[in-house]
C-alpha positions in Angstrom: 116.8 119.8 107.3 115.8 118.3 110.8 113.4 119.2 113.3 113.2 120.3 116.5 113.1 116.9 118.8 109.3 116.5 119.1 107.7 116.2 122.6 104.6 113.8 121.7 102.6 114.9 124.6 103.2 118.3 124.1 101.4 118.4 120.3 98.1 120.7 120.3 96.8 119.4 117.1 93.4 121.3 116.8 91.2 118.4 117.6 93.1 118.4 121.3 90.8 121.4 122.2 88.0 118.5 122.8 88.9 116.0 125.6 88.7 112.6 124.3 87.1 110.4 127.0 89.0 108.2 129.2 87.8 105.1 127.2 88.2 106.6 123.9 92.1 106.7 124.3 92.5 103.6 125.7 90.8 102.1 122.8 92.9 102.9 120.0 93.3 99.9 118.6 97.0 99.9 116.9 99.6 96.9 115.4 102.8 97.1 113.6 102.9 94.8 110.8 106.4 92.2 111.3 107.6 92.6 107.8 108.2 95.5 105.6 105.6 96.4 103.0 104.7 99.6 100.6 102.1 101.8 102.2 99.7 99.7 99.6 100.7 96.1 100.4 100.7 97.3 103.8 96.9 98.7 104.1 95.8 95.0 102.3 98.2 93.1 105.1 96.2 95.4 107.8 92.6 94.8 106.5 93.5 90.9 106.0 94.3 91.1 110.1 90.9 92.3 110.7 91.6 95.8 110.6 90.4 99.0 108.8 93.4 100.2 107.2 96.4 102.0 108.0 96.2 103.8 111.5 95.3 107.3 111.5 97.0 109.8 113.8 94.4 112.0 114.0 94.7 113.2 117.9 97.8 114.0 120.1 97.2 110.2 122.2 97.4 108.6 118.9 100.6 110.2 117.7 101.4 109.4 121.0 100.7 105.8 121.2 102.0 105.5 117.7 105.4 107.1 119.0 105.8 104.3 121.6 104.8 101.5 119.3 107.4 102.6 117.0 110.3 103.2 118.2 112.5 100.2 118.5 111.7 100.7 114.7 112.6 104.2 114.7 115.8 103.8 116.3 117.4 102.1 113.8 116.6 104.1 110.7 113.1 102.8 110.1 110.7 104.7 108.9 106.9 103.7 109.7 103.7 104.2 107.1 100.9 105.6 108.7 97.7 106.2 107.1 97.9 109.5 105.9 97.3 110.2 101.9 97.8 113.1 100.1 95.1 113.4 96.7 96.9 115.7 94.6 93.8 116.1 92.3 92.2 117.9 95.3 95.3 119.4 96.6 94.5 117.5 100.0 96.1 115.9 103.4 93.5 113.4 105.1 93.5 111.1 107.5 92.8 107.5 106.1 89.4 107.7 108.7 88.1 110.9 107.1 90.0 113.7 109.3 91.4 116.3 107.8 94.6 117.3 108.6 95.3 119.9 111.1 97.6 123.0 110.5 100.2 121.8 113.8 100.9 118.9 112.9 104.7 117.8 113.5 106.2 118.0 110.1 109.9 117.0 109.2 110.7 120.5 107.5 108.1 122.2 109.2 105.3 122.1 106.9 103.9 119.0 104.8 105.6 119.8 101.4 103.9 117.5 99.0 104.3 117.0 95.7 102.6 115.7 92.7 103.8 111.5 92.8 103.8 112.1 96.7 101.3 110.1 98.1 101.7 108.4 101.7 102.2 109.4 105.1 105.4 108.5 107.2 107.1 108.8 110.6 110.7 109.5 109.8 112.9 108.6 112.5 112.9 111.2 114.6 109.1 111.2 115.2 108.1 113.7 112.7 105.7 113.0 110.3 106.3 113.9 106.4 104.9 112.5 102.5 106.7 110.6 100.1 106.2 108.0 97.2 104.9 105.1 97.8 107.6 102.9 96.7 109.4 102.1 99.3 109.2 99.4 101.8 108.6 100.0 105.6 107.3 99.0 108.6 103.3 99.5 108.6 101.3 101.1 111.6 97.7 99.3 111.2 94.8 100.6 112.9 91.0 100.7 113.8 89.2 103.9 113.1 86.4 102.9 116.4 85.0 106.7 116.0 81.4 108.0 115.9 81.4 110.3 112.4 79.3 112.6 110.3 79.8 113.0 107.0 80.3 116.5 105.3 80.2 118.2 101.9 82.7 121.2 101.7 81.9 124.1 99.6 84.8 126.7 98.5 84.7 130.4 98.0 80.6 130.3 98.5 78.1 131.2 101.0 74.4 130.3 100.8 72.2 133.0 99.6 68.9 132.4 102.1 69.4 130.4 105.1 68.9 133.7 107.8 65.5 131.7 109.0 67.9 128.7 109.7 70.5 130.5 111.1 70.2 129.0 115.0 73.9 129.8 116.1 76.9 132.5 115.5 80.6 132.8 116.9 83.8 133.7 116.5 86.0 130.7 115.4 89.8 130.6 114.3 89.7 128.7 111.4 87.4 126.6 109.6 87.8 123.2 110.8 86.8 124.4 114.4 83.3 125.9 112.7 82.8 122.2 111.2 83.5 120.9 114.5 81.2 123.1 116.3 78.6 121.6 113.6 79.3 118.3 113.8 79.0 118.0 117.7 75.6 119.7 117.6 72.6 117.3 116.9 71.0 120.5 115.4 73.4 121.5 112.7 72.9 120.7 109.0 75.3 123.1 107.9 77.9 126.1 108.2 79.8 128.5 107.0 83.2 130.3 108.0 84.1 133.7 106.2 88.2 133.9 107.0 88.6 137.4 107.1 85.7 138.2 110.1 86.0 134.3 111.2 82.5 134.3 112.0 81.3 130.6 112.3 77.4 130.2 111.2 75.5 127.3 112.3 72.5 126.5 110.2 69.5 124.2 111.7 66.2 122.2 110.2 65.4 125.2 108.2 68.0 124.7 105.8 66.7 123.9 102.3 67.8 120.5 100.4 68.8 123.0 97.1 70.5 125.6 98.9 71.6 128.8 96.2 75.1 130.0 96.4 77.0 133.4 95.8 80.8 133.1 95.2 82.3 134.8 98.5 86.0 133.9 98.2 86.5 134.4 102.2 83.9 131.7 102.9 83.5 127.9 103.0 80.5 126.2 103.7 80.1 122.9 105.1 76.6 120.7 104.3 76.4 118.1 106.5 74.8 114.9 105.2 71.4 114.4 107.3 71.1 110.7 108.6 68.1 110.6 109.6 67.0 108.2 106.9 70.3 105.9 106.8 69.0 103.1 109.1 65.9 102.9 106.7 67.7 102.9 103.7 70.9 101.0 104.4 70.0 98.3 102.0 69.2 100.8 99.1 71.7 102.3 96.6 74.1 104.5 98.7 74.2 107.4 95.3 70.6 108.5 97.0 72.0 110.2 99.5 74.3 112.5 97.5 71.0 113.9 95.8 69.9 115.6 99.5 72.4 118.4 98.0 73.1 118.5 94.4 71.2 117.6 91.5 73.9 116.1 89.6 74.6 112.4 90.1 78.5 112.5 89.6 79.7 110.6 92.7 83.1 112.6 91.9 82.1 115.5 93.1 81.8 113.9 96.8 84.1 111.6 96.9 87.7 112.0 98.6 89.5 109.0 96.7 89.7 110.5 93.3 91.3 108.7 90.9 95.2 108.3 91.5 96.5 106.8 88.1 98.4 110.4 87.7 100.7 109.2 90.8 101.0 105.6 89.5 102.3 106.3 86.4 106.2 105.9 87.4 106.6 106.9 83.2 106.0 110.6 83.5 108.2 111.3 86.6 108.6 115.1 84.8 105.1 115.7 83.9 104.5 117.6 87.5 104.4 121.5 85.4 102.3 120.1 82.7 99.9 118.6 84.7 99.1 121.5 86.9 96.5 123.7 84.0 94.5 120.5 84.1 94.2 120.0 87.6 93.9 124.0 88.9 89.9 123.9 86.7 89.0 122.3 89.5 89.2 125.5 92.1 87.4 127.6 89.1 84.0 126.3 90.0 82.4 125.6 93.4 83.5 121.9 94.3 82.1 119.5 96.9 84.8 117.2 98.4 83.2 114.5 101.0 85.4 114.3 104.1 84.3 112.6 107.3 84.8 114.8 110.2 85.9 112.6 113.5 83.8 114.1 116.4 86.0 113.9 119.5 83.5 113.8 121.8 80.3 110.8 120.6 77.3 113.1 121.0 74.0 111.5 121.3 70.3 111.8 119.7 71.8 112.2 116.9 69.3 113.1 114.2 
């Protein structure tokens, strides 16, 4: 199974529809590791260098640039660990600065095919990205995630019940991750929601309540973005305060992206994938928040 020889300038990942400014792209900020490492080992080698982590390929001039970097690497069979992680708990692709993963992407097979123990993004050698275990050693892509974001609560399968009075905005938008993005570039927004079968993108301003009620719509998903207007007041204070603006309950879980991954460590119960799965489809019976960080391409300003 091989792919189509992939043109990096060519890709229209999703967040390409945004320009990034000039300086923006010439300050990705990337280095390749000179000694093989797991995904893991590689991430600590990257932070101890002074950077944040694995480099995230999150727009068409970092795949680019990582492209370039690479392929000396590439050329001779070398595969290269970027920081892409798949949390099987959640069922989800991120970026390791908080993108989530657009639908174009250019996968080996043609789509991301990840599995239970598969945890870690690669660049196989012919440029296309695809998941696998972490346990092999390869050349690692480090990188600095030098982004303005705004952090996000996603709700599934529910709308808000009474938010018409905050309502400030409404259009047509393709798929959900372009109605977040329409959010999280507008200073207004505090929220939105995208119903897939009329792809009608609803912006939600000041008037949005703190306890916002739900009805289950399975069509829709609502974003609640995380208002900072108190963060540079509060920075020294317990960071759990802020997940209260939305939800009563105090269970950090519910928001946070790096669940707990001792399922794909556990190299004992390599055929435990069809047992596991009951357990880990309760989660989509309920409404569940999962905290992303959505990378504005474009660093607005004022914002509130």
């Amino acid at each position: 199974m091989s792919l189509p020889t992939v043109v990096a300038p060519s890709l229209t990942f999703m967040t390409a529809v945004l320009l990034l400014p000039e300086d923006a792209v010439g300050a990705l900020d990337f280095f390749l590791l000179p000694n093989i490492t797991t995904g893991a080992e590689g991430e600590r080698q990257c932070r101890e260098r002074g950077y944040d982590g694995l480099a995230a390929l999150s727009t068409p001039e970092a795949y680019h640039q990582a492209l370039q970097m690479s392929k000396d690497w590439r050329q001779i069979g070398m595969g290269i660990i970027v920081g892409l992680h798949y949390y099987y708990n959640k069922d989800l692709l991120v970026w390791d600065d908080g993108t989530l993963m657009t639908s174009d992407l250019p996968w080996w097979d043609g789509h991301p095919r990840a599995r239970k123990r598969d945890k870690v993004g690669r660049i196989y050698w012919e440029g296309a990205l695809f998941i696998n275990k972490d346990d092999e050693r390869k050349i690692s892509l480090c990188g600095n995630y030098d982004r303005s974001e705004a952090q996000f609560s996603i709700v599934k399968g529910a709308e808000p019940d009474t938010v018409e009075n905050a309502t400030f905005d409404e259009s047509t938008e393709p798929s959900y991750i372009t109605c977040s993005m329409r959010c999280g570039l507008d200073n207004r927004c505090r929220g939105a929601v995208n119903t897939s079968d009329s792809l009608l993108c609803k912006l939600f301003g000041g008037n949005l309540p703190l306890n916002i009620p739900f009805s289950n719509n399975a069509m829709a998903i609502t974003f609640l973005r995380k208002s900072n207007k108190n963060d540079n007041d509060d920075e020294d204070d317990d960071d759990d305060d802020d997940d209260d603006d939305y939800d009563d309950d105090d269970d950090d879980d519910d928001y946070d992206v790096d669940v707990d991954d001792d399922d794909d460590d556990d190299d004992d119960d390599d055929d435990d994938d069809d047992d596991d799965d009951d357990d880990d489809d309760d989660d989509s019976d309920d409404v569940s928040f999962t905290s992303i960080l959505l990378t504005r391409i474009l660093t607005p300003t004022n914002v509130a």
